[in-house]
C-alpha positions, 0 to 999 in steps of 0.5 A: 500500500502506498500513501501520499502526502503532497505539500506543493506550492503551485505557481499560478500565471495570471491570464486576464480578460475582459468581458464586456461588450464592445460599445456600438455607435450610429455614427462616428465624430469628435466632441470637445467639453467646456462648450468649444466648438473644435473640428477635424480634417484628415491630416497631411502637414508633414511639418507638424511631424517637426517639433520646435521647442516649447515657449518657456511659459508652456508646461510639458503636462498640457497634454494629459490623460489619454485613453484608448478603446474600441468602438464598433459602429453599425449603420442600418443596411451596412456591414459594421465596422471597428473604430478607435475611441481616443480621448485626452485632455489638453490645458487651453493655451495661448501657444496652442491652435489645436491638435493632431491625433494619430494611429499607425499599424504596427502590422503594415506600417499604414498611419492615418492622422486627424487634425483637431482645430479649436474656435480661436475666440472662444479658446482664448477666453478659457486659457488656462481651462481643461477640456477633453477631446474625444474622436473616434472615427479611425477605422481599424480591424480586428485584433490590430496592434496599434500605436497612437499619438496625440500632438499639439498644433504647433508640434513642441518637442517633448508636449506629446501622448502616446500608446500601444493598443491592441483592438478587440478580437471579440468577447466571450463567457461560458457556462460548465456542466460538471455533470455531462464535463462540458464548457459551453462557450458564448461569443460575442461582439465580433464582425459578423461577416467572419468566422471565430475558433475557440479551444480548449488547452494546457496553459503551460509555456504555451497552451497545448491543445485538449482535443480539436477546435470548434468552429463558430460561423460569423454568418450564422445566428447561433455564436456558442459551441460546446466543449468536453472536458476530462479534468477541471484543471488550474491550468484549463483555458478557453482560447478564442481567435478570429479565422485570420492570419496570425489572429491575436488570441483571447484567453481565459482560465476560470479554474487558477484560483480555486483550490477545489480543482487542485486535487486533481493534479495529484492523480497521476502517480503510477508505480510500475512493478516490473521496474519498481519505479514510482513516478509522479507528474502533474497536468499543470505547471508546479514546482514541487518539493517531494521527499520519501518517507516512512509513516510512523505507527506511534503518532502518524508521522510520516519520517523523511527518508535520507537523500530523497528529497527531489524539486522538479517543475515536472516529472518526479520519478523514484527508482528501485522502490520497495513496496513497503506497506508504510512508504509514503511520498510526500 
């Protein structure tokens, strides 16, 4: 007979994702607050990517606060499309006639540029105050890696904003039926006119596959699937992507944290007569500390046995094991 007394500390990978749905407009435009009446136009002044030095009396913070996030517009009788939601705050000043917001791809090296102009009269009126803008007419597609700026008009050195940005590749939630071990994944707020595949797998340095993949059709009213299961593991992961080239890819893993679903992990210990090896490896990424030891009969002590002692991320295997009725790993 063999007994177990596992004492592990599980290294435990966070993997976030936000479920909320992508908001939706009618129609796409720019806003300024404090009641300034601003504009754009499509921005080609290649000298405003030439920056001069800031007046003296000009702080370096009059440009504050962006921030970026993904819109989806859909018009009655056209297919919907991915906007970038920019918004920033800017400090009204006399050196200031307006500004220039601009996306690139860091996938094709493609930039588009939106020249924002404030009424001069009444912006010199608020000098001093804070007004936010917010534009969100720059087309994108899904799953696109995208770096913004925001400038001043005129360009001054070091008076700038900018940030990376990946667009949303689609949304999802799901629901498990331990009875049947089945996950039924939900997806949502993606472009309908193209197909998403999602899978279960492994987190380890990468997610390896449990079993295949399903297919959700865009075209199709129905935007959930259902997948089996074995073991609810830690390490268990919903992974979603767009069906295009190098799609980035969503990833969920709803079991990390609970402890319930740890017990699984200690399943796999096989003892093998023949070569009398005794072998452990967990499903998970574990770094583990295990020992030998021998249980007493006095007090249920279990005594370590010398020069046993093995730390591993992985496999764990002893070899010429006695099978002693009191023989334990720990």
């Amino acid at each position: 007979m063999i007994c177990i007394h596992v004492q592990i500390l599980l290294i435990i990978l966070l993997w976030n994702c936000d479920c909320q749905i992508i908001p939706r407009i009618e129609e796409c435009g720019l806003t300024c607050s404090q009641g300034i009446h601003c504009k754009s136009k499509p921005s080609s002044d290649i000298f405003n990517s030439f920056c001069h030095d800031a007046p003296a009396s000009l702080s370096s913070m009059v440009l504050k606060g962006m921030k970026i996030s993904t819109v989806m517009m859909c018009v009655q009788g056209s297919p919907c499309s991915l906007h970038l939601n920019i918004k920033g705050t800017v400090s009204l000043d006399e050196n200031i006639r307006g500004l220039e917001i601009c996306s690139l791809s860091l996938d094709t090296q493609q930039s588009q540029c939106t020249n924002v102009r404030f009424a001069r009269k009444k912006s010199k009126m608020l000098t001093g105050k804070k007004v936010q803008v917010q534009f969100n007419c720059i087309e994108v597609n899904v799953a696109q890696h995208i770096y913004v700026t925001m400038k001043t008009v005129p360009n001054y050195c070091e008076v700038k904003l900018s940030q990376e940005y990946y667009v949303e590749a689609g949304k999802f939630d799901y629901t498990v039926d331990r009875a049947r071990k089945i996950i039924s994944v939900n997806v949502s707020s993606f472009r309908h006119d193209q197909d998403y595949y999602v899978r279960l797998c492994h987190k380890w340095f990468t997610c390896e596959d449990v079993g295949a993949f399903a297919v959700i059709k865009g075209k199709k009213s129905l935007k959930s699937v259902s997948l089996k299961y074995s073991q609810l593991l830690p390490c268990l992961c919903i992974e979603s992507w767009l069906a295009i080239p190098d799609a980035r890819r969503i990833q969920l893993c709803p079991f990390e944290n609970g402890k319930y679903y740890t017990k699984a992990l200690w399943d796999n210990l096989v003892y093998n007569s023949v070569t009398q090896t005794l072998a452990w490896e967990p499903a998970c990424p574990v770094l583990v500390t295990v020992n030998l030891c021998r249980l007493m009969t006095s007090n249920d002590h279990c005594e370590d046995i010398q020069n046993s002692s093995k730390n591993s991320p992985e496999k764990v295997k002893y070899s010429r094991v006695d099978t002693h009725p009191r023989l334990c790993m720990k």
